[in-house]
FIPA-367136 format. One record per residue: residue in three letters; x, y, z of N, C-alpha, C in turn. Coordinates in steps of 0.1 Angstrom, whole numbers, padded with zeros to 4 digits, always signed. Example, Ala and Ser with C-alpha at 12.3 -4.5 7.8 and 13.67 -1.06 7.14 Angstrom:
2
Ala+0132-0057+0078+0123-0045+0078+0132-0033+0078
Ser+0128-0022+0071+0137-0011+0071+0129+0000+0079
END
This chain:
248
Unk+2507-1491+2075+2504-1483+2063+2510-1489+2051
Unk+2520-1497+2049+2527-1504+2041+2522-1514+2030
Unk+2514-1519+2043+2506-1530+2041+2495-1525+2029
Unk+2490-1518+2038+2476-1513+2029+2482-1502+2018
Unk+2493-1497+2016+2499-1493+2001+2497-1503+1993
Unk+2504-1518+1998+2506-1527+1990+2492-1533+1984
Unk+2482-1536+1994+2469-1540+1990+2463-1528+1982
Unk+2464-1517+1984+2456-1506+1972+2462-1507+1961
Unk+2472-1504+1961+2478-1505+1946+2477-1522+1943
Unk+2477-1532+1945+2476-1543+1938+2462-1545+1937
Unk+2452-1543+1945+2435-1548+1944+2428-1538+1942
Unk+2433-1523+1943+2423-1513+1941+2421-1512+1953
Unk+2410-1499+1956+2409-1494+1966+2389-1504+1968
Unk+2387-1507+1960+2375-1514+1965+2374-1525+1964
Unk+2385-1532+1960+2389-1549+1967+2398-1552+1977
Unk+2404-1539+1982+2412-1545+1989+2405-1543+2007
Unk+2407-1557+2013+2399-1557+2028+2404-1549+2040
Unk+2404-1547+2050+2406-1546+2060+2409-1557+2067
Unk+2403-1569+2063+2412-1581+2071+2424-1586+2061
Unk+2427-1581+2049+2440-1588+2043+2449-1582+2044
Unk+2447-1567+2052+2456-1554+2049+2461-1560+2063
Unk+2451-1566+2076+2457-1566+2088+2469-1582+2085
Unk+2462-1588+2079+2467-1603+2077+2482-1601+2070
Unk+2485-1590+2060+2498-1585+2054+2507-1576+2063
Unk+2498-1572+2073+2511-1562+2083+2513-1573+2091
Unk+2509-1583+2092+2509-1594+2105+2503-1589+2116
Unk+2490-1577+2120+2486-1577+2130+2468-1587+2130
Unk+2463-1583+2142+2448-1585+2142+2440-1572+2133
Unk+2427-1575+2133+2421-1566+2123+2417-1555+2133
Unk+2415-1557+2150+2413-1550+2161+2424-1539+2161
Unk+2437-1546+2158+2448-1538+2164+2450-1528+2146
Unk+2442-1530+2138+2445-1523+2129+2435-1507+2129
Unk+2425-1512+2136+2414-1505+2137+2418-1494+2151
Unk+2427-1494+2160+2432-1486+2167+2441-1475+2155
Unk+2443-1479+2148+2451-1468+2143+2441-1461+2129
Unk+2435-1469+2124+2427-1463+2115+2413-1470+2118
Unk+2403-1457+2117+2394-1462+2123+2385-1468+2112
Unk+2389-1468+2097+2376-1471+2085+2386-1475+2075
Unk+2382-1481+2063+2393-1482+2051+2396-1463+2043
Unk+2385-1459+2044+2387-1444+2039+2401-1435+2046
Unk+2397-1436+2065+2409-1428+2068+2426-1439+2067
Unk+2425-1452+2061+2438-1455+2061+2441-1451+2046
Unk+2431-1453+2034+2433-1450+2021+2439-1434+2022
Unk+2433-1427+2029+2434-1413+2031+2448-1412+2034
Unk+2455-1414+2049+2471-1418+2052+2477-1421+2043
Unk+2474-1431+2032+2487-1436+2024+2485-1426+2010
Unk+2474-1416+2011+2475-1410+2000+2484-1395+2007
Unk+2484-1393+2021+2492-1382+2030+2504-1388+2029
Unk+2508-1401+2027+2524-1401+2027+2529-1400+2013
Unk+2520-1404+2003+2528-1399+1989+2533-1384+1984
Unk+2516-1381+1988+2519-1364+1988+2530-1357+1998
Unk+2534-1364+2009+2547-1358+2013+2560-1363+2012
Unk+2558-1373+2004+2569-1376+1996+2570-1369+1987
Unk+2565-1364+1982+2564-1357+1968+2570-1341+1971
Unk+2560-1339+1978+2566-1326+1985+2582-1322+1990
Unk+2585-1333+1995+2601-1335+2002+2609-1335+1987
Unk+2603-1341+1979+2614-1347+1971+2620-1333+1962
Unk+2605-1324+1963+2606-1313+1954+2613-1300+1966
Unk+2608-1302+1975+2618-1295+1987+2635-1295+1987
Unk+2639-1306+1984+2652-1308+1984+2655-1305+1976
Unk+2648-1309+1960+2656-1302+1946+2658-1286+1947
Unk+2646-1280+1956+2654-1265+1956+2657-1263+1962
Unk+2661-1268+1973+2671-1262+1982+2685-1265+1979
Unk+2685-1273+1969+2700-1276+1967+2704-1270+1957
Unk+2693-1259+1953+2701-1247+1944+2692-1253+1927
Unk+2686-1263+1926+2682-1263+1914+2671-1253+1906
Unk+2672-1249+1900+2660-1238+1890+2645-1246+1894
Unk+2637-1240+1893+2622-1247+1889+2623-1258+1879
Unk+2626-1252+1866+2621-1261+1854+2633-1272+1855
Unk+2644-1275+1863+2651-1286+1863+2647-1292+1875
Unk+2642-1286+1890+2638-1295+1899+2622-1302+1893
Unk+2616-1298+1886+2611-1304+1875+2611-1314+1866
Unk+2619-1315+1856+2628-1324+1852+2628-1338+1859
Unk+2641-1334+1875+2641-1339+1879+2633-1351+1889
Unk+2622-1338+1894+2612-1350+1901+2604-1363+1889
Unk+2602-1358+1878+2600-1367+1869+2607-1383+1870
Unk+2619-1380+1873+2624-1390+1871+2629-1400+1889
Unk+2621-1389+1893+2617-1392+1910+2607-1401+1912
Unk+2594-1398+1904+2585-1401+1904+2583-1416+1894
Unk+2590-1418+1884+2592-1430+1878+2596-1441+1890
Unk+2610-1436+1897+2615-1444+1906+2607-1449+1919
Unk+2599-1438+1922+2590-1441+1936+2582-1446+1932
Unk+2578-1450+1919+2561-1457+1914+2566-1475+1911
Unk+2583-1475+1911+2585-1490+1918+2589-1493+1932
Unk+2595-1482+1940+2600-1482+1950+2591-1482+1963
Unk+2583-1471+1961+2573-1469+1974+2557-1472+1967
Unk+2550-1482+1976+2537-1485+1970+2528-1473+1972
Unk+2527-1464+1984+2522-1452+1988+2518-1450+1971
Unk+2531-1446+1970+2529-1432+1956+2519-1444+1942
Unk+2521-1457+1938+2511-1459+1932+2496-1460+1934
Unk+2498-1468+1948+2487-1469+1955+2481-1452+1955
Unk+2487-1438+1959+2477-1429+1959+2474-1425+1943
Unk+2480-1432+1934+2473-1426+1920+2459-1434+1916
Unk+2462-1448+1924+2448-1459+1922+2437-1453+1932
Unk+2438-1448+1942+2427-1445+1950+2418-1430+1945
Unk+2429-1426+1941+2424-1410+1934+2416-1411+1923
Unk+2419-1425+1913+2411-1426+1904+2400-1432+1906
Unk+2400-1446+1913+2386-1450+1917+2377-1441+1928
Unk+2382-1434+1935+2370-1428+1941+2364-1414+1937
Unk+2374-1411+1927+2367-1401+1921+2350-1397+1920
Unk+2344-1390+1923+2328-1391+1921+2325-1402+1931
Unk+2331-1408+1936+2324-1418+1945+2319-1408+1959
Unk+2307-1410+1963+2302-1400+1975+2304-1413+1989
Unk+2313-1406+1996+2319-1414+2011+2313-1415+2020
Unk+2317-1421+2032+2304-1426+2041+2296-1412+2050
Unk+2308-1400+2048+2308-1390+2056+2302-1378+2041
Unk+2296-1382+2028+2286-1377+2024+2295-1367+2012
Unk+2312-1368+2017+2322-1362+2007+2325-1369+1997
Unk+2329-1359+1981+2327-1369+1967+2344-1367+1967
Unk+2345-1382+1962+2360-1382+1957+2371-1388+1971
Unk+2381-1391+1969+2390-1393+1977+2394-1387+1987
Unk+2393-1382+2005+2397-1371+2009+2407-1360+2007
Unk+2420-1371+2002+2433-1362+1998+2434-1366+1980
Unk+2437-1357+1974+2432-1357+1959+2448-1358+1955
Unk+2453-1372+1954+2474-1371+1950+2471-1368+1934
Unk+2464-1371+1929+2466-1365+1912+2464-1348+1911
Unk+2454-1342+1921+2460-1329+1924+2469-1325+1930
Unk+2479-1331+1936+2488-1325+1943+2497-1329+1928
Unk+2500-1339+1923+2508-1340+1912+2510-1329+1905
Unk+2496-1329+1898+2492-1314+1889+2500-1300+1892
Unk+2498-1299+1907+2498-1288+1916+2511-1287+1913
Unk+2520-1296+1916+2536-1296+1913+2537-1289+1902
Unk+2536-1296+1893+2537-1292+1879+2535-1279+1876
Unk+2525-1276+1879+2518-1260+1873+2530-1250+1881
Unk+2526-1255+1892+2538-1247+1902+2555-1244+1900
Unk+2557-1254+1898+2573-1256+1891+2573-1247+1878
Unk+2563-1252+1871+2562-1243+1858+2560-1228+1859
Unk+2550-1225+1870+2548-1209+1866+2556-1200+1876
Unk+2573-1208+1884+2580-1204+1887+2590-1201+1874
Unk+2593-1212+1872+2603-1211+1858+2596-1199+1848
Unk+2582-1197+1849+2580-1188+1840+2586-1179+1845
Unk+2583-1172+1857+2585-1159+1863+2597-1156+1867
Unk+2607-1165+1868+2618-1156+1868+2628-1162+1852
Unk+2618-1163+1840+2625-1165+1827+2632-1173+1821
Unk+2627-1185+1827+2633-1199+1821+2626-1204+1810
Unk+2614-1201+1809+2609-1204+1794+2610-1194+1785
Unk+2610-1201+1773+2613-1190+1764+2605-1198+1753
Unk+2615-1206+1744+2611-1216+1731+2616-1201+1722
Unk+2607-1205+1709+2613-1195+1698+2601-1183+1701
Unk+2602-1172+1703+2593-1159+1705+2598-1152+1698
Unk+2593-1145+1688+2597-1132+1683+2608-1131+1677
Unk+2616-1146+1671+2622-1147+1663+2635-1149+1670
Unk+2635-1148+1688+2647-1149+1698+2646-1159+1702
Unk+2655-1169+1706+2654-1184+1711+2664-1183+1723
Unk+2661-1172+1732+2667-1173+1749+2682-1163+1745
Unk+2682-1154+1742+2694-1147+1746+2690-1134+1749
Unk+2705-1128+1761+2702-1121+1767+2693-1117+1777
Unk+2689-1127+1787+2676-1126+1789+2677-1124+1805
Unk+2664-1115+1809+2674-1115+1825+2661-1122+1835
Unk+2666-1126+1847+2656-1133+1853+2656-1129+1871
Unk+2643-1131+1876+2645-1126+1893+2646-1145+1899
Unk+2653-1144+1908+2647-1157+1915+2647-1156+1932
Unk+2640-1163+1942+2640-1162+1950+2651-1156+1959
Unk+2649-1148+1970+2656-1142+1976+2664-1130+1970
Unk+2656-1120+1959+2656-1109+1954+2674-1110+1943
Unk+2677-1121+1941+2690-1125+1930+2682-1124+1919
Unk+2696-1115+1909+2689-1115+1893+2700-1115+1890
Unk+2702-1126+1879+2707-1133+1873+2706-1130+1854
Unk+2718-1128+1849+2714-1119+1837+2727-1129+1830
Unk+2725-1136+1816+2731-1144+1812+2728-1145+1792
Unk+2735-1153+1788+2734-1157+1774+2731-1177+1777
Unk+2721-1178+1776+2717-1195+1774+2725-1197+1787
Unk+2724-1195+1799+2732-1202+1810+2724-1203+1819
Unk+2726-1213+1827+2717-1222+1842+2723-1224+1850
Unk+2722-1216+1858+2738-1218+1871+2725-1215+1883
Unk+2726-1219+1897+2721-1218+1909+2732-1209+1921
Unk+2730-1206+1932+2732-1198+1940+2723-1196+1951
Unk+2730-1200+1964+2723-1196+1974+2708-1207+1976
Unk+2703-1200+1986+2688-1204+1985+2678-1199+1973
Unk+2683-1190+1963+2673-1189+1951+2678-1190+1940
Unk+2673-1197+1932+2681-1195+1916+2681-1183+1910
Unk+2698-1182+1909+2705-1170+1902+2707-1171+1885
Unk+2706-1182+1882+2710-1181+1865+2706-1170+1853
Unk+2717-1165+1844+2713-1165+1838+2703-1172+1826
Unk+2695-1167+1825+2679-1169+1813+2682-1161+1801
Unk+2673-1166+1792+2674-1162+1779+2659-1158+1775
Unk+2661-1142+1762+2657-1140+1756+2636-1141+1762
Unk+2631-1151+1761+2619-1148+1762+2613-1142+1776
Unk+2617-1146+1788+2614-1138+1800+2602-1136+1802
Unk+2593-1130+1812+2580-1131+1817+2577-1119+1809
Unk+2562-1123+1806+2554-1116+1795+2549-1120+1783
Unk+2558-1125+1775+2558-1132+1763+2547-1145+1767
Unk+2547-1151+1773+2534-1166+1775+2519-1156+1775
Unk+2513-1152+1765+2499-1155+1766+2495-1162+1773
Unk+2478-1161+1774+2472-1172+1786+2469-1182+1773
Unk+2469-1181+1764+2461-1196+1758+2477-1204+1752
Unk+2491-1199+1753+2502-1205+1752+2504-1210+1764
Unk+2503-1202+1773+2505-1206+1786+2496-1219+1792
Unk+2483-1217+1793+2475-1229+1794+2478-1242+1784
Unk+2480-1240+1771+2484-1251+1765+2494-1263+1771
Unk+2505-1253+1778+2516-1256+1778+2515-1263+1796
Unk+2510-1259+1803+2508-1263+1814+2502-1276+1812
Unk+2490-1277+1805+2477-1290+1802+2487-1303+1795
Unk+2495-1295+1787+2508-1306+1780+2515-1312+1789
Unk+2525-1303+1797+2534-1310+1809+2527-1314+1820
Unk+2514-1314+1825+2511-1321+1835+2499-1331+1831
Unk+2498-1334+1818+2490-1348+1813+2504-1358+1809
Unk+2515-1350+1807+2525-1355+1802+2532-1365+1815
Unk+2533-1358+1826+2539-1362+1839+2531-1375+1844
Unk+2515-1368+1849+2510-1381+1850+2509-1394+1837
Unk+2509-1391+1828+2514-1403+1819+2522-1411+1825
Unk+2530-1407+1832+2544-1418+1836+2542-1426+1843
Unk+2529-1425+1852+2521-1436+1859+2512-1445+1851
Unk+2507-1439+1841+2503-1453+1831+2510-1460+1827
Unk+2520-1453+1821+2528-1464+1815+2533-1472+1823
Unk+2540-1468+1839+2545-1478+1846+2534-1489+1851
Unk+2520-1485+1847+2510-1494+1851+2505-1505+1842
Unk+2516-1507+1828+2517-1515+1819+2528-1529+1826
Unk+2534-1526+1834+2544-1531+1841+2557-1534+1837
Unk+2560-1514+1828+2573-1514+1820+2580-1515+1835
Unk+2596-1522+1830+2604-1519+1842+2609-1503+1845
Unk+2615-1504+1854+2623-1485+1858+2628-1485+1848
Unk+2638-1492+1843+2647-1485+1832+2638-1486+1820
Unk+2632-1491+1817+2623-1486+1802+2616-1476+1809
Unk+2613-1472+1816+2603-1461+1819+2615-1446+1818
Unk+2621-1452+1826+2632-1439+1828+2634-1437+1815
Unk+2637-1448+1806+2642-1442+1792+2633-1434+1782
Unk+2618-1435+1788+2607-1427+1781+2607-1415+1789
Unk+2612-1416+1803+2611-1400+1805+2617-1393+1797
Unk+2631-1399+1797+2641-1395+1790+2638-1386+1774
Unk+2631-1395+1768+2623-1393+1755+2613-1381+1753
Unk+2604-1383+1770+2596-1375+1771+2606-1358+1768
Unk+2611-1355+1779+2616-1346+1779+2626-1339+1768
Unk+2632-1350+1759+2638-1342+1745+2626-1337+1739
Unk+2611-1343+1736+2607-1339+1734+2600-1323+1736
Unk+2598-1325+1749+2596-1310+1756+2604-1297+1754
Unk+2613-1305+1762+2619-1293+1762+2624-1280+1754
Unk+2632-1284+1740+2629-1276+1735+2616-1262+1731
Unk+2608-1268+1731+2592-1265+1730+2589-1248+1744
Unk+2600-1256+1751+2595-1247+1761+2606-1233+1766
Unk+2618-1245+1767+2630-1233+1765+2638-1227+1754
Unk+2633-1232+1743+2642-1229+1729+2656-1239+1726
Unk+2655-1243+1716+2666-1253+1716+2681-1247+1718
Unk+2684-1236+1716+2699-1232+1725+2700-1228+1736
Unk+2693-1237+1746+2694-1237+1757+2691-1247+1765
Unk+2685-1261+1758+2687-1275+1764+2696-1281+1768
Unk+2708-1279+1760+2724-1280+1771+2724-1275+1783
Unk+2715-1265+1785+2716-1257+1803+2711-1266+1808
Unk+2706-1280+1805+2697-1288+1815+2698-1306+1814
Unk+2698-1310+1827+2702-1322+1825+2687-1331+1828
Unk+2687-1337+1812+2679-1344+1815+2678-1355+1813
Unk+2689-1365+1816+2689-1378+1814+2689-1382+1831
Unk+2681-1396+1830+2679-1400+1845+2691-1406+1849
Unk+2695-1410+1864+2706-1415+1869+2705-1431+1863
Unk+2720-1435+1863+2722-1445+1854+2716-1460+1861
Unk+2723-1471+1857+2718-1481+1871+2725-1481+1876
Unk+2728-1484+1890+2726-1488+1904+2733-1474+1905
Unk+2726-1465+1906+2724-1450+1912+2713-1453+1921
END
């Protein structure tokens, strides 16, 4: 499967062979064909391992106590690293795009597994957690996050002035000031279509062939810019958003 990460993401999903994918793993093209029986169900596989990389990656940020909008953050800067690290994860943003509209041999449009929706899916997800238990705020009503109380998994509520603290299996922090309600749907929608054109952005750019650390430094960028926007600027200190340094 390695193999054919490497060949999708460097040739695309409709140059690259089935005899160069077997010729890069060092098998026969027979013995590749035992495991996948078409180029669709191996393109399909390497688009099932990014998406559960992705999923793990965001698995762990909460179970290790992080908030939504920082295991957020975070995978951001996951996702720069895996787009030099693991070819899966570029290779499924190349297959997603070219087959989009393309109708398959099995009469289905588009890629079987859709990784630019599961990206999205993150995103929106992460975000309309952070909404709900009152992590966004920005400036509402003339309050920029104080006093603000929040629910987080496992029935903890967490009542604070600008503070981000975790507990347990659910985030307990105190939240500020704007809390669920305040997001209209056309603030709300804005703001979702912003951070998740924003996120996948970070795969174009790495497809300019910036290095990790120029990219990391535009996440970096990215996110001063955000954030405020979303949690109000007295309360971006509650969040760490600079990426791990080098040789982290």
């Amino acid at each position: 499967m390695y193999a054919g990460a490497e060949m999708f993401h460097r040739n695309g999903y409709a140059n690259a062979t089935l005899v160069e994918i077997a010729t890069a793993a060092g098998v026969t093209k027979g013995a590749l064909y035992f495991h996948f029986a078409s180029k669709d169900e191996l393109a399909d596989a390497v688009q099932q391992r990014g998406c559960g990389l992705l999923h793990e990656a965001v698995r762990v940020r909460r179970e290790a106590g992080a908030s939504p909008l920082q295991t957020l953050i975070d995978t951001t800067y996951w996702l720069a690293r895996m787009l030099h690290e693991d070819p899966a994860v570029p290779a499924s943003f190349r297959i997603t795009k070219e087959c989009a509209g393309v109708v398959g041999a099995d009469g289905a449009v588009g890629a079987g597994v859709d990784f630019h929706g599961a990206v999205i899916g993150v995103v929106s997800g992460l975000l309309r957690m952070a909404r709900d238990v009152g992590e966004l705020g920005g400036r509402v009503g003339g309050a920029d996050g104080v006093d603000g109380v929040g629910v987080g998994a496992g029935a903890r509520v967490g009542v604070g002035v600008d503070g981000v603290g975790a507990g347990g299996a659910g985030w307990a922090g105190g939240v500020g000031g704007a809390g669920v309600g305040v997001w209209d749907a056309g603030r709300w929608e804005g703001a979702e279509a912003l951070v998740g054109a924003a996120v996948c952005g970070i795969e174009i750019m790495s497809g300019t062939g910036m290095s990790y650390w120029e990219l990391q430094r535009k996440v970096a960028a990215l996110w001063g810019l955000l954030l405020p926007s979303l949690v109000g600027e007295g309360r971006v200190a509650g969040y760490r958003t600079e990426g791990p340094g080098r040789g982290v």
